[in-house]
C-alpha positions in Angstrom: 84.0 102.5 117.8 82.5 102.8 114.0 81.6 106.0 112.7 78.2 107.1 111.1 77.6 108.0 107.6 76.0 111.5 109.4 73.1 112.9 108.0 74.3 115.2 104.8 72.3 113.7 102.2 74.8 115.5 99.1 77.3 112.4 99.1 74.5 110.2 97.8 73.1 112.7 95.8 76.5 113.8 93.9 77.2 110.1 93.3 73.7 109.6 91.7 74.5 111.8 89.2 78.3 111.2 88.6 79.7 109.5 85.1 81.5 106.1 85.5 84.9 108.7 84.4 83.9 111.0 87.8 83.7 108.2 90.0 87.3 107.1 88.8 88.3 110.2 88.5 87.6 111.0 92.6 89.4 107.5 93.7 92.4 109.3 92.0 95.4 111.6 94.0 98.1 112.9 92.2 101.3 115.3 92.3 100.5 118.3 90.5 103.6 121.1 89.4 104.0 124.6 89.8 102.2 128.0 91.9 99.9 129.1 89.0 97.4 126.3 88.2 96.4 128.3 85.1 100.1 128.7 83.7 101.8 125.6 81.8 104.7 123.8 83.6 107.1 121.0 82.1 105.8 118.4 85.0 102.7 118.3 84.1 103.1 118.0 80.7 105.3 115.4 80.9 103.2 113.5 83.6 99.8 114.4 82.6 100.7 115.3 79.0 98.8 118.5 80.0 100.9 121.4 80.8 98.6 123.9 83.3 97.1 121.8 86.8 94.1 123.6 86.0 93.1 122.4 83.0 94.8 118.6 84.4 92.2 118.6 87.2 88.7 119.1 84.6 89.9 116.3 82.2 91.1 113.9 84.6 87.9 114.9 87.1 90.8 114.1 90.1 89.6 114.0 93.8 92.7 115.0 95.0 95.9 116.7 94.6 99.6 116.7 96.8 101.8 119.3 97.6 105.4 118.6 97.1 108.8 120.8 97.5 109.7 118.8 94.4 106.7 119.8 92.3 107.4 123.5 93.0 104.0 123.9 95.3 105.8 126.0 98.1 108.2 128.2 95.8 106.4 131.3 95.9 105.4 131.4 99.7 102.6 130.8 101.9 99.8 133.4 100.4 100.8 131.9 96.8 99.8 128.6 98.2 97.1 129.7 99.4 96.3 130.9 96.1 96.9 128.1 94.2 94.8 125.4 96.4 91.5 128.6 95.8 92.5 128.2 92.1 92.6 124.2 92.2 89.5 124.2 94.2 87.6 126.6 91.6 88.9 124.2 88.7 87.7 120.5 90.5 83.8 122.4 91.3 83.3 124.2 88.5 83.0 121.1 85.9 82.5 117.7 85.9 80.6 116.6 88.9 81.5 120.0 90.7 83.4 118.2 93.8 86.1 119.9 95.5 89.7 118.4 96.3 91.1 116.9 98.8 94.5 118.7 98.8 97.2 116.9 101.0 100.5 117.2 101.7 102.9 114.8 104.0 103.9 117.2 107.0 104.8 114.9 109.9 107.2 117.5 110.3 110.9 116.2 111.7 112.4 114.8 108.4 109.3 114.3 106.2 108.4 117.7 106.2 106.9 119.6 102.6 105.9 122.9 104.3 109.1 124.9 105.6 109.4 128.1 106.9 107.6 130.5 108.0 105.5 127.8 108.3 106.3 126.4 112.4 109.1 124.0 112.1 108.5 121.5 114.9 110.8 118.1 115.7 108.6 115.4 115.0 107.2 112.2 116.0 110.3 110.7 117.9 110.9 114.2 120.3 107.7 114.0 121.1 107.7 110.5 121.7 110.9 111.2 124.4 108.4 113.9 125.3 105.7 111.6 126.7 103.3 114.8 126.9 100.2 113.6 125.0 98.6 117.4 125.7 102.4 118.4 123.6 101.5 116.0 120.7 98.1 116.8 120.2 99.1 120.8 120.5 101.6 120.2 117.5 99.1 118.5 115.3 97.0 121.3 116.1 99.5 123.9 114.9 100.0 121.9 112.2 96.6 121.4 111.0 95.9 125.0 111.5 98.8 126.3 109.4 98.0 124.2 106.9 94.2 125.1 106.5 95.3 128.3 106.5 96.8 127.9 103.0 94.1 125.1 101.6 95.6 122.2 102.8 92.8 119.8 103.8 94.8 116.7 104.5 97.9 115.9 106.4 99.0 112.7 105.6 100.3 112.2 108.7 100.5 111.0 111.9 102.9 107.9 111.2 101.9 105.0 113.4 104.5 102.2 112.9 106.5 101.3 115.7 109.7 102.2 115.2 111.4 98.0 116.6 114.4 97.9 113.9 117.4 100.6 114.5 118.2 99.2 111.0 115.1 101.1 109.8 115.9 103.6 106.7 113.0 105.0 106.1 110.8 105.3 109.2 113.4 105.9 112.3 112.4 109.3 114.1 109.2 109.3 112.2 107.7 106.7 114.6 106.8 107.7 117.8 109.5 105.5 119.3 109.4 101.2 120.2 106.7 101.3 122.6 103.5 99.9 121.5 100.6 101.2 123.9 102.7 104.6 124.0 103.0 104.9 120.1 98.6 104.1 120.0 98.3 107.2 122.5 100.5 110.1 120.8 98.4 108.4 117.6 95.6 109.1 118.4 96.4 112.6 120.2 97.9 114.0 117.4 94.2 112.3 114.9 92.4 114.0 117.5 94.8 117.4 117.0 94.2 117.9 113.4 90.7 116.6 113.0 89.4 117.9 116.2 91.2 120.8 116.7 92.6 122.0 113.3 89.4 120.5 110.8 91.5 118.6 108.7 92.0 115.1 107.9 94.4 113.0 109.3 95.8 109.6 108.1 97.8 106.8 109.9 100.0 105.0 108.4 101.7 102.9 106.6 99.4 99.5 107.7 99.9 96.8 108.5 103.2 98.4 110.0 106.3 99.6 108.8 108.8 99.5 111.8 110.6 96.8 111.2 112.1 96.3 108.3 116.0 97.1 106.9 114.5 97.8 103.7 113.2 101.5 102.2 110.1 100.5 100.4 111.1 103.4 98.3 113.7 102.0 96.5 112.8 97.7 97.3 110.0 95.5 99.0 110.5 95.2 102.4 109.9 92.0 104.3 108.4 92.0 107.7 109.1 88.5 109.5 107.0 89.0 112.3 103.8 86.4 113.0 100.6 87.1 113.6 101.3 87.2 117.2 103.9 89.8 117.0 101.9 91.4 114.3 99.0 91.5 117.4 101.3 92.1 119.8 103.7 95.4 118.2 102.6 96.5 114.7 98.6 96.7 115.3 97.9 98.9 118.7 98.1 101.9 117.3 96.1 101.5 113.7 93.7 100.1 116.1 93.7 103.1 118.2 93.6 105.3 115.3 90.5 103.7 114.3 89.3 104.0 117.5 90.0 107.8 117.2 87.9 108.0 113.8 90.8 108.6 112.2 89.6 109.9 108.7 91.9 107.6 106.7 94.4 104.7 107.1 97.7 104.7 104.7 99.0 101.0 103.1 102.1 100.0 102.8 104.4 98.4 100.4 105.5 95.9 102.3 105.5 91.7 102.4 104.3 90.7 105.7 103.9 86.8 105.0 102.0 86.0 108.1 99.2 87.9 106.6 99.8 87.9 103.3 101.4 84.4 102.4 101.0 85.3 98.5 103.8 87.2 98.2 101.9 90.1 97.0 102.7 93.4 98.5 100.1 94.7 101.5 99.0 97.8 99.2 97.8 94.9 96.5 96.5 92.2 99.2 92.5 91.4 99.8 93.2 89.9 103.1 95.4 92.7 104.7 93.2 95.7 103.3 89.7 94.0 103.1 90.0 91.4 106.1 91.9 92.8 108.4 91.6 96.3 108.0 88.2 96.7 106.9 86.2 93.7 108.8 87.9 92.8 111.6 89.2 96.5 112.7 85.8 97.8 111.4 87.5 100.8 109.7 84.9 103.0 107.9 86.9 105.8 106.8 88.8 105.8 103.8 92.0 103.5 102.5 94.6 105.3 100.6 97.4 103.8 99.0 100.9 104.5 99.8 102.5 106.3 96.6 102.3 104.4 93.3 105.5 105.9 92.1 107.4 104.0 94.9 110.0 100.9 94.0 107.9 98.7 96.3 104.8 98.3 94.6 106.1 97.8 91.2 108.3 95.0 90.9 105.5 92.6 89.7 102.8 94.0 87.6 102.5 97.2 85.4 102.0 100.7 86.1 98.5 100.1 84.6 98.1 96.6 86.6 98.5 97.7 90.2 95.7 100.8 90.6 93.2 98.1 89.5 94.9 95.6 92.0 94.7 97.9 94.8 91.2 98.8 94.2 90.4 95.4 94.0 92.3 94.5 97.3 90.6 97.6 99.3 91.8 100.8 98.5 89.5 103.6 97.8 91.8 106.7 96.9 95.3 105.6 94.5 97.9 107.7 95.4 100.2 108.6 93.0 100.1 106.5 90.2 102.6 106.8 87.8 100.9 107.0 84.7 97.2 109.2 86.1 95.9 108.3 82.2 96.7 104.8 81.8 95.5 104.4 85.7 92.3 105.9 84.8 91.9 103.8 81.6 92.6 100.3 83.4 90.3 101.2 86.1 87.6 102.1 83.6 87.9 99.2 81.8 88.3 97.2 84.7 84.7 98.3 85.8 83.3 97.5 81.8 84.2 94.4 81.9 83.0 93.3 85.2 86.6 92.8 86.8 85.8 94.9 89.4 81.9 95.3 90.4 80.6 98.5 89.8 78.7 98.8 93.3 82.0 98.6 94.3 83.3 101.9 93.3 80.3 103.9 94.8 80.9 102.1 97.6 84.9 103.4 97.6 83.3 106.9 96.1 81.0 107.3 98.7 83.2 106.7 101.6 85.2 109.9 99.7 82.7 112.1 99.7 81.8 111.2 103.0 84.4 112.0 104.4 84.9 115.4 101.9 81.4 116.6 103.4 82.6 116.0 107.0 85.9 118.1 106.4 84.2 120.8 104.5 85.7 119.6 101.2 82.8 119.2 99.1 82.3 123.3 98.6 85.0 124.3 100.0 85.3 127.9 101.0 88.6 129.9 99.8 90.8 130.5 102.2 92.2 134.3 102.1 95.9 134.6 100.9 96.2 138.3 102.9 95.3 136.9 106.4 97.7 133.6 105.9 100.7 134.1 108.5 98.2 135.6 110.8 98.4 132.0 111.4 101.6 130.7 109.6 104.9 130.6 111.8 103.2 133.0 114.5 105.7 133.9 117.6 103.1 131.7 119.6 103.5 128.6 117.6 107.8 129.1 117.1 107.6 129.5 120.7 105.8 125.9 121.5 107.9 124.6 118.5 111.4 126.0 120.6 110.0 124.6 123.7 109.2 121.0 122.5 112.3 120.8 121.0 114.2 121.4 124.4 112.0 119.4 125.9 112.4 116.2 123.8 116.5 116.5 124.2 118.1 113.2 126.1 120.9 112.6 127.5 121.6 109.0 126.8 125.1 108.7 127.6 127.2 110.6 130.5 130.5 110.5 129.0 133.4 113.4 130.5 131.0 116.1 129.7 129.1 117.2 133.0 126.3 119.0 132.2 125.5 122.3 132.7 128.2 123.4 131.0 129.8 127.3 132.0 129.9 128.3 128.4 131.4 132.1 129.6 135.0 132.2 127.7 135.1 128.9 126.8 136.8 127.6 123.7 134.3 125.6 121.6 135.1 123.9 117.9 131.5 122.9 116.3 131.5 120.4 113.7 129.7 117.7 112.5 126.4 116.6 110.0 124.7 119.1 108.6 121.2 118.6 106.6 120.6 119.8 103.3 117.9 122.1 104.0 120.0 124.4 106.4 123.9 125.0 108.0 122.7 123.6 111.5 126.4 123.3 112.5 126.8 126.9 111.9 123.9 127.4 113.6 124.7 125.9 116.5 127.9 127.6 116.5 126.0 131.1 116.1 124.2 129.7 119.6 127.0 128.8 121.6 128.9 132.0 121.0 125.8 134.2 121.6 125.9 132.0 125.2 129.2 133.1 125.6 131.2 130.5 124.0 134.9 131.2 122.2 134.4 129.8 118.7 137.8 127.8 117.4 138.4 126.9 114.3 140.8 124.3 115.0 140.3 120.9 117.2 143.5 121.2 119.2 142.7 124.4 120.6 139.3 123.7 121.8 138.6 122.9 125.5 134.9 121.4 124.1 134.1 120.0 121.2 130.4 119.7 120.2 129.9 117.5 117.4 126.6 116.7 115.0 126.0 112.7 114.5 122.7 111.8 112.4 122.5 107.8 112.1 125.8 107.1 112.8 126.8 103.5 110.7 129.7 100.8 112.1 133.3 102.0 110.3 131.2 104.6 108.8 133.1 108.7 108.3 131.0 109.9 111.0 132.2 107.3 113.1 135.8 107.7 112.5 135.7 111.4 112.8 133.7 111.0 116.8 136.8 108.7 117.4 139.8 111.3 116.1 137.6 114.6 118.3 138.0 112.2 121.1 141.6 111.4 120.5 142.0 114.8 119.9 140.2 116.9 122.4 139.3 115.2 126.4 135.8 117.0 126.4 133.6 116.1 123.6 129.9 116.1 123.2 127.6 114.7 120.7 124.0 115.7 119.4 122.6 113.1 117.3 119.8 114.6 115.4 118.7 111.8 113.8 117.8 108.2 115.8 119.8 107.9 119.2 121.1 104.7 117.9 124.4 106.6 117.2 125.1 106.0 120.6 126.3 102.2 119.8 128.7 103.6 117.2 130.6 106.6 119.2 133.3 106.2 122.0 132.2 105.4 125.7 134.3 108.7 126.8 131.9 110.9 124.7 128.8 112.5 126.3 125.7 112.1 124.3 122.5 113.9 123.7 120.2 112.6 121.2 117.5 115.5 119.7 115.9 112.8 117.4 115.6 116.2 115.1 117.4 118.5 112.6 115.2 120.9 112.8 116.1 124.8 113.1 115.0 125.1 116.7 117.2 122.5 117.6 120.5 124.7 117.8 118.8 126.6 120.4 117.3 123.8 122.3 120.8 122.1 123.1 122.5 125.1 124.1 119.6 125.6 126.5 119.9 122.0 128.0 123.7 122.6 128.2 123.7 125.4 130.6 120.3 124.5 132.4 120.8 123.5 136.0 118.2 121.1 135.7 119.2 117.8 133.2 117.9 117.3 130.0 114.1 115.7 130.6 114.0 113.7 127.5 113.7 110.0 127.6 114.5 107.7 124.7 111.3 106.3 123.2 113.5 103.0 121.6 115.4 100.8 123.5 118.8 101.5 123.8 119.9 98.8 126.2 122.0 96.6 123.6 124.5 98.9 123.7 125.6 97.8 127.2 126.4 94.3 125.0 127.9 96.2 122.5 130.4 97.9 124.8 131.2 95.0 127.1 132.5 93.2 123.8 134.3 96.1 122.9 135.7 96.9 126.1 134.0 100.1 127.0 132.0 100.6 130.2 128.5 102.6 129.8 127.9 105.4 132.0 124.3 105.9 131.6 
């Protein structure tokens, strides 16, 4: 399905009028620092060598802006955001070519999540992949989407589409909808149709061509994906397909070598045939290419921070995200355009696809969003309470272990130990939970009748590992929740039970004790395939009891 230009004749008419500096200007997306757009902060001076976001926005003429915790953005609360994108907004159209921003932020929520409380903190993509409830994914995206309007927010840069094939995986894991191609294209494309249908926003899939299997963080190195164009066809593809399908507004590249499609060498964000060819002509995608971030390991190992905006432009891209030096980006691309490098038709083309898109999603004047009305839609009981219930929902039990489940918590000695996320104490959490369900807290291993233990992405030989192993030793009735990928299962004793909640999020606590004393079992099926654990264990000796 392509999509139609529509009928709002102001794209054409603001890019008639725009300076060669504008139209760069809107093709770039960068971080910007601090809650007051009008009050000087260090990061911008240092990256911008202009200290106030205000004043960073009228001489660069930017397109867009993204939130980050990092950047300070959320500091002050939700109606300071909301403050801050009405200031930003107010700065992009009232000079230069008087366009407003695109303002994005990446909340897939599980663990790539900018936006915390009160905004709704729900799982993410693999619990709802173990989920299976298409109706469930599309609802988050909508709560998402609305929540994040409500503060200026036009752009989630979300869903994540890559099939999730590698356990070895650092950087995608529970972000993907699970291993399951056809499955992963239809939560796509219900959670597209949940922000942009339901919630007005933009929504993005990425990272294309695919970024599920690979060992690699593209953060830190250049991943290689290995797979040919068959099994590119085959597992990577279905959902970008489906998302354009779905109209999605905007497709995400990645830093990634995929040889098969890109024999050069060159990285996919910087490649003519991945972005151009593939993406472009033979998916027909009309919407608008963004780059993955600039600032990222993976794009930069073979040309300059000046060199690779004007390389991904050339290869595709319309919107550079991040670019590590906004200035010196703006300057190569300028001067790429003078002298005929890149065609000028060629950045109204890119330009107009921007403001096409801005016009559909109300970006072009946008209207200020009221900071006094924001958590009449931020973190309401309604959306905590679908957030609580698809977190119980998405818990699995994927291994049966000595635990049977439900569980009589009344007088029952539990130790709680385990991970624990930086963000928040989830073991004490949890602990809070089981007590309040009747449990005996202990503090000490060897007077606990149950032992309930925290596991995210449990390596071989690894602490986490060792530690299972001595509970075990230790105690005749212990339990895991791995709140990260189930794959922990290969790495933990066979005479452990295991539930996997593919989340760290605060609902989570809640959610297992829920599924521990439920007469009916956990509903959650694992979205990646788990079955190479029964060779794992027959080589080690233990027996599966799944």
């Amino acid at each position: 399905m392509s999509r139609s230009p529509g009928g709002d004749p102001r794209p054409e008419q603001i890019l008639a009028r725009m300076s060669l500096a504008e139209k760069v200007g809107q093709l770039l997306v960068c971080e910007i620092y601090g809650t007051d757009p009008d009050r000087p902060h260090p990061g911008n001076l240092d990256h911008f060598g202009t200290a106030a976001a205000a004043r960073v926005i009228e001489e660069l003429h930017l397109g867009g802006v993204v939130y980050f915790r990092w950047t300070d953005s959320f500091a002050d609360g939700p109606e300071q955001l909301a403050r801050l994108s009405n200031r930003l907004q107010a700065a992009a159209t009232g000079s230069g070519a008087g366009v407003g921003l695109m303002i994005a932020t990446d909340q897939e929520q599980g663990p790539s999540s900018r936006f915390g409380r009160p905004a709704t903190p729900f799982p993410g993509a693999m619990p709802l992949g173990a989920i299976g409830d298409l109706d469930a994914a599309r609802a988050a995206a909508a709560v998402t989407g609305r929540e994040l309007a409500a503060v200026g927010i036009t752009t989630d840069l979300a869903p994540d589409a890559d099939v999730n094939v590698n356990p070895a995986n650092p950087v995608i894991g529970v972000r993907s909808f699970g291993a399951d191609p056809a499955r992963v294209a239809e939560m796509v494309v219900a959670q597209v149709e949940g922000y942009q249908q339901d919630a007005g926003v933009s929504a993005c899939a990425k990272h294309f061509p695919g970024h599920g299997d690979t060992a690699t963080d593209s953060h830190t190195g250049l991943p290689v994906i290995d797979h040919s164009q068959q099994e590119w066809q085959h597992t990577d593809l279905p959902p970008f397909e489906a998302a354009v399908a779905a109209e999605v507004d905007m497709v995400m590249t990645a830093h990634i070598r995929f040889p098969a499609l890109e024999p050069s060498g060159e990285p996919a964000t910087l490649s003519r045939a991945v972005l151009t060819d593939l993406l472009r002509t033979r998916l027909g995608f009309q919407g608008v290419i963004i780059t993955d971030s600039l600032e990222m390991a993976g794009v930069r190992q073979s040309h300059s921070d000046r060199e690779v905006p004007v390389m991904a432009l050339a290869a595709g891209a319309d919107l550079i995200l991040m670019p590590p030096d906004p200035r010196g980006a703006r300057d190569a691309i300028v001067e790429a355009v003078e002298s005929g490098r890149i065609d000028p038709r060629q950045i109204d083309a890119k330009v107009l696809r921007v403001l096409r898109m801005k016009a559909r999603r109300g970006m072009l004047d946008p209207v200020p969003v009221d900071p006094e009305t924001v958590r009449q839609t931020v973190g309401t009981p309604q959306h905590l309470d679908l957030a609580a219930d698809l977190a119980r929902r998405a818990i699995t039990l994927v291994h049966r272990g000595r635990v049977a489940l439900p569980v009589d918590l009344a007088g029952r000695r539990v130790h709680v130990c385990g991970w624990r996320p930086p963000e928040h104490d989830l073991v004490s959490s949890l602990g809070d939970a089981l007590e309040v369900a009747g449990a005996t807290p202990v503090a000490r291993v060897d007077r606990a009748d149950l032992v309930v233990c925290l596991t995210h992405d449990v390596a071989a030989g690894s602490d986490q590992a060792r530690l299972v192993a001595d509970l075990a030793r230790a105690c005749p009735a212990v339990l895991t929740v791995s709140v990260g990928t189930p794959y922990d299962l290969w790495e933990l004793p066979a005479e452990v039970t295991q539930l996997a909640a593919y989340s760290s999020a605060e609902t989570v606590p809640a959610a297992v004790v829920k599924v521990l004393t439920d007469d009916r079992p956990p509903c959650g099926m694992s979205p990646v395939d788990l079955s190479v654990w029964h060779n794992h264990h027959q080589v080690t000796g233990h027996r599966p009891n799944l």
